[in-house]
Structures are given as structure tokens and as C-alpha cells.
C-alpha positions in Angstrom: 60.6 1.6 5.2 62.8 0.8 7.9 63.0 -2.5 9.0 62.5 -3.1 12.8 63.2 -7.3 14.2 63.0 -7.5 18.2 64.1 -11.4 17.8 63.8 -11.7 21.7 59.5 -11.2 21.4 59.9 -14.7 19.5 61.5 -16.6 21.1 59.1 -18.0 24.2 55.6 -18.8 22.6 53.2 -19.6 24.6 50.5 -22.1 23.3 46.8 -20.4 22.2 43.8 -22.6 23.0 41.7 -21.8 20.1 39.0 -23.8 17.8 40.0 -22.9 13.7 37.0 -22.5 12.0 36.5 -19.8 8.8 36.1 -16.3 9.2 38.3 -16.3 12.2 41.2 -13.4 12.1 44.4 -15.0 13.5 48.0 -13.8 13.8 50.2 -16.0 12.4 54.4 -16.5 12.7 57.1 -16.8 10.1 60.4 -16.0 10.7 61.1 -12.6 12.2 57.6 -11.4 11.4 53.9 -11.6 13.1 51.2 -10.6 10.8 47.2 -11.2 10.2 45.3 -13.9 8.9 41.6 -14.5 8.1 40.6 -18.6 8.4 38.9 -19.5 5.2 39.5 -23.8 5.2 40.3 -25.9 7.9 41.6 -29.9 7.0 42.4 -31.6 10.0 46.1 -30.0 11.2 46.2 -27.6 8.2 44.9 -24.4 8.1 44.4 -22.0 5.1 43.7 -18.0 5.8 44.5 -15.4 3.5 46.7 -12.9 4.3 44.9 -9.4 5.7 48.2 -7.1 6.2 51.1 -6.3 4.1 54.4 -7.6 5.3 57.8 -6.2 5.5 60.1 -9.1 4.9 59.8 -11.3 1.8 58.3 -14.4 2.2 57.2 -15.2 -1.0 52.9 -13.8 -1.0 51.2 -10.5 0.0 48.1 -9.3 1.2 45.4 -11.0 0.1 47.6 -14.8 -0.6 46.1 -18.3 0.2 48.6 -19.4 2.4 48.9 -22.4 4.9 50.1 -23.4 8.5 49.2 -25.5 11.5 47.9 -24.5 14.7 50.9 -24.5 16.7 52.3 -21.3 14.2 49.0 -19.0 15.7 50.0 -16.4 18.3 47.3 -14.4 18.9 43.2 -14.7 17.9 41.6 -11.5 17.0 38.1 -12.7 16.5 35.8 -13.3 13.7 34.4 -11.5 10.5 31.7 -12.1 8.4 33.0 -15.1 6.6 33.1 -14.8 2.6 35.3 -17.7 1.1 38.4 -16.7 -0.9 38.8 -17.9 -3.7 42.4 -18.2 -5.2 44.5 -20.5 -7.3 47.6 -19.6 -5.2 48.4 -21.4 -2.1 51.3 -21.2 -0.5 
């Protein structure tokens, strides 16, 4: 698959006002890629979502990863699914 990076849509953010709370689909930034994320644990600054796409570049998990970020990486909010906790030993 060809790879496509449009490094000027990243490069002005504009803050989202949102409340993070499980079950909540939001789109999350890592370098030179957007993708979505379902909330499953909020700790004060830290969210953890699971990945819910498959990525193009290589940033270490996949679809269905624990991974975590802060508020300030969120770029878009989707809205929310039926919550169901996901369990996994890898969090990244």
C-alpha cells in the first residue's frame, strides 16, 4: 500500500474541548498519522483507548493495542459505543 503523508494537515492543531470518559471513539495523533481510538481508562492526564483502525506507519501496536496519551494528542471526537472494557496485558 502506498503510503500518502500531507505533513501540512498537522501542523496547526486546534484544541478539542472534550470530557474523556470510556467508551468514547477519539482520533488520536502520532507522528505523520491520525487514526481511531476507543476510551477504555481515564487517570487523571492519561488516557488509555485501544486502537480501532489499522495503521500504515509503524509505531510499534495494531488494531486492537492498549495504548496511552494525553488529552492534548486528541484531534477529533467521534462519539461513543457501548462501552465493554479491554482487557490486555500490552500497554503502550
Amino acid at each position: 500500500m502506498k503510503k500518502i503523508h500531507k505533513p501540512e494537515l498537522f501542523k496547526n492543531k486546534t484544541p478539542i474541548e472534550f470530557n474523556p470518559e470510556p467508551g468514547l471513539v477519539v482520533k488520536v495523533w502520532r507522528p505523520g498519522e491520525l487514526f481511531w481510538t476507543i476510551i477504555q481508562e481515564v487517570k487523571g492526564p492519561e488516557i488509555m483507548a485501544s486502537v480501532d483502525n489499522d495503521l500504515i506507519d509503524d509505531h510499534g501496536y495494531n488494531y486492537g493495542d492498549l495504548i496511552s496519551f494525553k488529552k492534548d494528542d486528541v484531534w477529533d471526537v467521534s462519539g461513543k459505543v457501548k462501552y465493554n472494557s479491554f482487557s490486555s496485558s500490552r500497554i503502550k
